[in-house]
C-alpha positions, 0 to 999 in steps of 0.5 A: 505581628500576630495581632496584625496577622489576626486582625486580616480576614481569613482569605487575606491569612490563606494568602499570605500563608500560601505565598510565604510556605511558596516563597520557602519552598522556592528558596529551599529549593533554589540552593539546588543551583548553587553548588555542582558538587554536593559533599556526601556526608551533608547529604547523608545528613539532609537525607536523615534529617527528613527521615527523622521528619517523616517518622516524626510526622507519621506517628505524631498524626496517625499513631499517636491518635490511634493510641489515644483512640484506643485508650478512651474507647477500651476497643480490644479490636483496635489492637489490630489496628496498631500492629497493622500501622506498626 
């Protein structure tokens, strides 16, 4: 399946990437119409859940390059940085 993915040009790849994160997304969000009544706990689960996500995201793309900025450059201003973004 990879070596077929690969062997597409890059504008076919964009393509079927963009349509299959849409067709995701869609499907996701489609399960809005499903239910009436959502129970509470599953909510405060989901709503954990894409906490965690969003944390997880933040510091693997922001902090966690600034630590390694920082590591490399020895840039004692830098430690500015980090207890800005913290």
């Amino acid at each position: 399946m990879i070596e077929f993915f690969s062997s597409l040009s890059p504008l076919v790849q964009t393509i079927v990437a963009t349509l299959f994160t849409w067709g995701m997304t869609a499907l996701g969000a489609a399960l809005v119409f499903t239910t009436k009544n959502v129970n509470q706990k599953l909510m405060d689960g989901m709503l954990g859940f894409a906490g965690g996500v969003m944390i997880a995201a933040s510091f693997w793309s922001l902090l966690s390059p600034l630590f390694q900025w920082l590591k490399v450059d020895q840039y004692q201003p830098g430690y500015l940085l980090l207890l800005v973004s913290c």
